[in-house]
N, C-alpha and C positions, 0 to 999 in steps of 0.2 A: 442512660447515665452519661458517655460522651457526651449525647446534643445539650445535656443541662450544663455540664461542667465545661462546655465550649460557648453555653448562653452566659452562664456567669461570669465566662472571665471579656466575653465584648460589654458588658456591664459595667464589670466593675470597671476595664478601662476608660469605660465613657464618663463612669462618677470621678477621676478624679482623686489625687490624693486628700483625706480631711482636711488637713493642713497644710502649711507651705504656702507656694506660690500660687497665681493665679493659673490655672490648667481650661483651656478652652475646652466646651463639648464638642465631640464627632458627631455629625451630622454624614456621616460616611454610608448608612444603611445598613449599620452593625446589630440596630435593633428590631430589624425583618427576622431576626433567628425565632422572636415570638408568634411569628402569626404563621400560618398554615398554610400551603402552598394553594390552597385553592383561593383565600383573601388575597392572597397575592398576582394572583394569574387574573380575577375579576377586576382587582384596582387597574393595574398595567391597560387593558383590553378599556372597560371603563374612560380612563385616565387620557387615555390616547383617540378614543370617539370624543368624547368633550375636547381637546386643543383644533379638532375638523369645524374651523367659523362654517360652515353651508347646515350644517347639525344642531350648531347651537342659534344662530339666525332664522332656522327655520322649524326648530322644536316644535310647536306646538300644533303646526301644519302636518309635519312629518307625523307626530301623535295620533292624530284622527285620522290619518292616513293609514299608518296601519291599523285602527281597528275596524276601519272599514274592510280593509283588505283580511285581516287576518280574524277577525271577530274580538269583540272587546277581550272573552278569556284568554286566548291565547298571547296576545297583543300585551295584557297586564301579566303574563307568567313573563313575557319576554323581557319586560321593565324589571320585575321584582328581582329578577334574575342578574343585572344589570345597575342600571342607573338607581331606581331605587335602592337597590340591596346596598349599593356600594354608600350614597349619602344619607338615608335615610335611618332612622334606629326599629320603624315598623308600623303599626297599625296602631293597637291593642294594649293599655297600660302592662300587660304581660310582655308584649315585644320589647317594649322598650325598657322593662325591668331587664330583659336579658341582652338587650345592645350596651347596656351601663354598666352590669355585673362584669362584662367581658372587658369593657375599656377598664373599671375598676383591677381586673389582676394586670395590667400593663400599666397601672400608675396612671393612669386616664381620668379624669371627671367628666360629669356632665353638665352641659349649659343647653337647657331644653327650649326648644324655639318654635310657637306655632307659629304653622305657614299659614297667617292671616292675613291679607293688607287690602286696602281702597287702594290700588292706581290714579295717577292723577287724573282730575278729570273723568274721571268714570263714571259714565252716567246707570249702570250696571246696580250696582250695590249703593241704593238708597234707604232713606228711612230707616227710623231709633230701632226697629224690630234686628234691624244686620249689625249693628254697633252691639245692640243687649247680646244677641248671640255669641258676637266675638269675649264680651266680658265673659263670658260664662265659662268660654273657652277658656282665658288668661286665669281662671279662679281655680279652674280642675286642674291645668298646668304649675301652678302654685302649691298647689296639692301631691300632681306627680312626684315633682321637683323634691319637694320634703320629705314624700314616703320613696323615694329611690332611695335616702342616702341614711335612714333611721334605724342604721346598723352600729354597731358596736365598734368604738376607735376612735380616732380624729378623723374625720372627714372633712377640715376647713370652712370653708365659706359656702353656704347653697347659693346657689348665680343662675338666673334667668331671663332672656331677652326678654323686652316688652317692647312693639310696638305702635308707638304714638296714635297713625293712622286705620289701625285698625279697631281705635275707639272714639276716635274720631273723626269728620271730615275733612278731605284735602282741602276743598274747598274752603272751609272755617279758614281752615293754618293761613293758608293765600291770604283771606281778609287779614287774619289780625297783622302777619309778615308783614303786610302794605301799608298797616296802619301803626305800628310797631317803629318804623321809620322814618314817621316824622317827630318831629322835635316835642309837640305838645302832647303825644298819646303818652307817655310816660307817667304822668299823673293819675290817667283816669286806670291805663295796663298796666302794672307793673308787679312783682311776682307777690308783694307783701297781700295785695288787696286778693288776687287768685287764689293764695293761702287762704286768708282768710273766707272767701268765698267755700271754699273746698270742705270747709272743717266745719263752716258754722252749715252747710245746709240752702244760705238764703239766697235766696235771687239776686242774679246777680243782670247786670245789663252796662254794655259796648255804644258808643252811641257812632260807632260806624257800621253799626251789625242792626239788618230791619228785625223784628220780632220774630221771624223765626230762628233766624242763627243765633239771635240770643238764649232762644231756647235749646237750642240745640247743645250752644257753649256749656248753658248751664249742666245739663244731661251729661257731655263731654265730660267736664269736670266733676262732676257725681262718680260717675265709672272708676276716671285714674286713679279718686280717695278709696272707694274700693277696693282695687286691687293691690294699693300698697297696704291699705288697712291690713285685706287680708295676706298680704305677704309677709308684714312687717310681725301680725301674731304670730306667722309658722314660722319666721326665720331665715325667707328667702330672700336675695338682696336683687334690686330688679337693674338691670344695665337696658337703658332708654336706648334703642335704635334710633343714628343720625337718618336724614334721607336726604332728599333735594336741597340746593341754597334756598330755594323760595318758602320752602316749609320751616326750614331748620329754625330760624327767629324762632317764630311763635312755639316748637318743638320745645327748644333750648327756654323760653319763658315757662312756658308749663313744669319740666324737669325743676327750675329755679323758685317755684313756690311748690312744688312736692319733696323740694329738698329743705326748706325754711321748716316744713312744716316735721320731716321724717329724719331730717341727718344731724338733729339737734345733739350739742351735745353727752345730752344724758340717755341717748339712745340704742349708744351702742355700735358705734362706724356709723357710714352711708347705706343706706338701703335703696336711695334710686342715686342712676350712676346716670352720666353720660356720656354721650360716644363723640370725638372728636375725629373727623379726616386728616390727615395731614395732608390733602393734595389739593385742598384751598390755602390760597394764599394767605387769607387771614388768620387761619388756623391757630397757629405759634401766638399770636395778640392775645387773642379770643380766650385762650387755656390760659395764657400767664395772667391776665385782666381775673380768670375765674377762679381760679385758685387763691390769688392775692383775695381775693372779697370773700371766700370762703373761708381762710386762713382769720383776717377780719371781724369776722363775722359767729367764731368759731364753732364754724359749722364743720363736721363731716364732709370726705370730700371725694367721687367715686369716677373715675375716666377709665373708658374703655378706648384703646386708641387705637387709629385703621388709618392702613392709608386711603380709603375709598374707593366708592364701585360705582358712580354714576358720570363717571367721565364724559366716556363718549356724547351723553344725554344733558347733561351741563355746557361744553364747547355748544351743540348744537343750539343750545336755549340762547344762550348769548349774543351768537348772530343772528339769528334770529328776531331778538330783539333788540340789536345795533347796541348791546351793552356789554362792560368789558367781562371776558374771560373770567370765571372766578379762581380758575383752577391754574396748578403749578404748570411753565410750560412745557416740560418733560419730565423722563422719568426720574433722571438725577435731581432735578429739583424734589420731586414728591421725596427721594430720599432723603435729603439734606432736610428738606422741614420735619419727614418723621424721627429722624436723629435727636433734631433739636429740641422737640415737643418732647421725647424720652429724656432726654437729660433734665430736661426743664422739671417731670412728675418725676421722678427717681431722687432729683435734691428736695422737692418739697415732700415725699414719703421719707426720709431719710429725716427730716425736718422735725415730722409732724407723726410721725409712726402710724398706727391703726387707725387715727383721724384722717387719713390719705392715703388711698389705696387704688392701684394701678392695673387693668392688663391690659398685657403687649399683647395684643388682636395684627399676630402678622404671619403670613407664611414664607416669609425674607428672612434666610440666612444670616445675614451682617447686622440686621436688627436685632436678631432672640441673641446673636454672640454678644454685642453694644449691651445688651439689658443684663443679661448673665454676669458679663465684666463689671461693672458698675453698681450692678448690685453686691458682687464680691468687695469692691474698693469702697463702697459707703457701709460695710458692715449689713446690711438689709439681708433678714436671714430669706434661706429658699422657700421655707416656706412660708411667708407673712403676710405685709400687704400688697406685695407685688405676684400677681399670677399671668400665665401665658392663657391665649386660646386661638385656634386652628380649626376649619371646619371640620367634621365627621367625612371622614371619608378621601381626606387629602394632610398630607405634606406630613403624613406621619413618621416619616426618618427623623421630623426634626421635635415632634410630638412624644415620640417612644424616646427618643434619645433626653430630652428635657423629663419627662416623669420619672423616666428609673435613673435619672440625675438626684432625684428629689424635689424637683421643683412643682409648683403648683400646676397645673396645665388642663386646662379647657376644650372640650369638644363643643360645636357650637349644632346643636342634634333637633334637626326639624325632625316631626313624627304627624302619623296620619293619613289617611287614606291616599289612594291613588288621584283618584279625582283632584284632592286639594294639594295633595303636594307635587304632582308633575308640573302645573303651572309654575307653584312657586320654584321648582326646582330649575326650571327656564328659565326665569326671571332674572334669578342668582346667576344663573350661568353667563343670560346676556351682559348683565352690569359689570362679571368680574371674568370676561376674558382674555384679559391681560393677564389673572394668575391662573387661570387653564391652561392659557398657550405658556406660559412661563412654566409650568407644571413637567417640562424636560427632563429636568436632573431628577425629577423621581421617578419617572418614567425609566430613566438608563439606571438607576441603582436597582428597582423592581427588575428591570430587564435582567441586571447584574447577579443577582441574589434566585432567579427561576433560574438560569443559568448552572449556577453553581450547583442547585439542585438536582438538579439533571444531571450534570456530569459525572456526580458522585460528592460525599460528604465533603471526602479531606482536600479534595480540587479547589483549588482560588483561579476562576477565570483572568485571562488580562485583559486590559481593559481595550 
């Protein structure tokens, strides 16, 4: 009876008088009272082997290294124990019912993400037979997605990643990116004619693509109608993963005739979203350019927004290719642009209501406060078209604290075997170890809160 009535009242301070003034959330680590000391003691240990770059750099070596050494079973009880347990939701549409059930009583949703993708260049995963399989994947995940949440109450908006490349070839995106940028492919490319391509079935043909990749586009473009076809009849709203600049063009044109054709307005909001970086320079243009033609156009209008995870891999291409930088040149800038790109979706949601819908994709403090505020001062209620999302598995002081706020709030939840997800789970790691090593101040609040445990209930550590 104390630990509830000491849970409810760090709660209720965190929500906030109804009325009144504007009241910031705590982000303090007040809403660790819900989880169990043992999620706590895994995330911290966890938490603190991922900020070690020689672990995350050398993942995948380190991987076969111990199952050579330890044997595959033990090797995978070691992971499951660990790094999988900690990001992942599970195997078995069973697991991952009860990884959601459990974020569900902490005000938690779920944004379900298979660990699919072509790397660039990979001569590894060829041929229509590894694209059909990943659809088949993206169609049972559409499925998951729906029957997770086909319980009784509001449960908002169903949200699931979809990534581009893993229905299609890197290589495609390259050609059209390349071909996308000059002045005259815009008549023969452009998203009305993909639409239409998409919807009627017929062949379609590139005259800078030889006869196979036009078959291939064609196949490509078969798949994505698919998969929003069948999301769009269950109800799930798909959020487009950005990846590389060289991809993104031809990314962001597919997204722009799967939106002409799905975020029309008698349809019901946007059902495919996309994701913008804010740690490209262009970014800010890019969004205010897409929103104005949407608004235009009056289309449904769906951003997910990050600051991005392919830095260190972007600086490199550039030199590389003696062209400039795409990316902000520090961290303060990457903030100043994701600021601006927030205030920019939050006046046109405020604008345009359910027809323009938002989430803040951050694990930045000063960001989720900026979104919080502003959505208090433009009236935009907590729960609407604006929602938060956070990986599984991290920055949950500021995740627990936003849901039993009442705000909408996203777990971004790969699921699936070992084999397929320790790659991708490196992957993720290498691209985002600026928010691993930044991963600190949850590390000392988790240190803060095992602590307190330890010493005894009514003990407040100092700090």
């Amino acid at each position: 009876g104390f630990t509830m009535l000491r849970t409810c009242r760090v709660l209720c301070s965190q929500a906030g008088p109804p009325t009144g003034g504007w009241q910031p959330l705590n982000f303090d680590g007040g809403a660790f009272h819900l989880k169990g000391t043992g999620e706590l003691t895994r995330a911290l240990l966890v938490l603190r082997l991922c900020a070690w770059p020689p672990l995350v750099t050398h993942g995948l070596a380190l991987q076969a290294w111990s199952q050579r050494l330890l044997g595959s079973r033990l090797s995978g009880a070691l992971l499951r124990a660990s790094v999988y347990g900690q990001f992942v939701a599970g195997e078995t549409a069973e697991e991952v019912r009860g990884c959601v059930q459990q974020l569900q009583t902490l005000g938690l949703r779920p944004l379900l993400a298979v660990p699919t993708e072509e790397e660039p260049d990979s001569a590894v995963k060829t041929g229509e037979a590894w694209y059909e399989g990943n659809l088949s994947a993206m169609l049972r995940c559409v499925d998951l997605s729906r029957g997770l949440l086909e319980t009784p109450g509001p449960t908002g908006n169903i949200l699931m990643q979809l990534k581009v490349t893993a229905l299609t070839s890197t290589r495609l995106c390259k050609e059209l990116t390349s071909w996308i940028r000059r002045p005259e492919a815009s008549l023969e490319l452009n998203a009305e004619r993909l639409a239409e391509a998409m919807d009627s079935g017929r062949d379609f043909q590139v005259s800078c693509l030889n006869a196979e990749q036009n078959r291939h586009l064609q196949a490509s473009l078969s798949r994505l109608q698919r998969v929003v076809q069948h999301a769009r009849a269950r109800q799930v709203r798909l959020l487009v993963d950005a990846e590389y600049t060289f991809l993104n063009p031809a990314l962001s044109l597919l997204v722009d005739a799967l939106a002409l054709r799905w975020n029309g307005p008698s349809e019901g909001g946007p059902w495919v979203w996309n994701t913008y970086q804010a740690y490209l320079k262009d970014t800010h243009e890019r969004l205010r350019l897409a929103a104005e033609a949407a608004d235009r156009a009056g289309l449904a209008f769906g951003v997910k927004l990050v600051r991005g995870a392919y830095l260190d891999k972007e600086r490199q291409m550039a030199r590389h290719q003696g062209t400039e930088d795409p990316t902000q040149p520090d961290y303060e800038a990457t903030n100043q642009s994701y600021s601006r790109c927030l205030e920019l979706m939050l006046s046109h949601v405020s604008h345009r209501g359910p027809m323009c819908q938002l989430m803040v994709a951050s694990h930045n403090e000063e960001s989720v406060r900026q979104a919080t505020k502003r959505m208090w001062e433009l009236s935009i209620p907590l729960d609407g078209p604006v929602c938060f999302g956070q990986l599984l598995g991290m920055c949950d002081h500021v995740s627990l604290a936003l849901g039993q706020a009442g705000y909408a709030v996203y777990k971004s939840i790969p699921y699936g075997s070992l084999e397929e997800v320790i790659p991708y789970l490196i992957r993720r790691a290498q691209e985002n170890r600026s928010v691993l090593q930044g991963a600190r101040r949850e590390q000392k609040l988790l240190s803060q809160e095992l602590r307190r445990r330890l010493l005894g209930r009514g003990l407040r550590v100092p700090h």
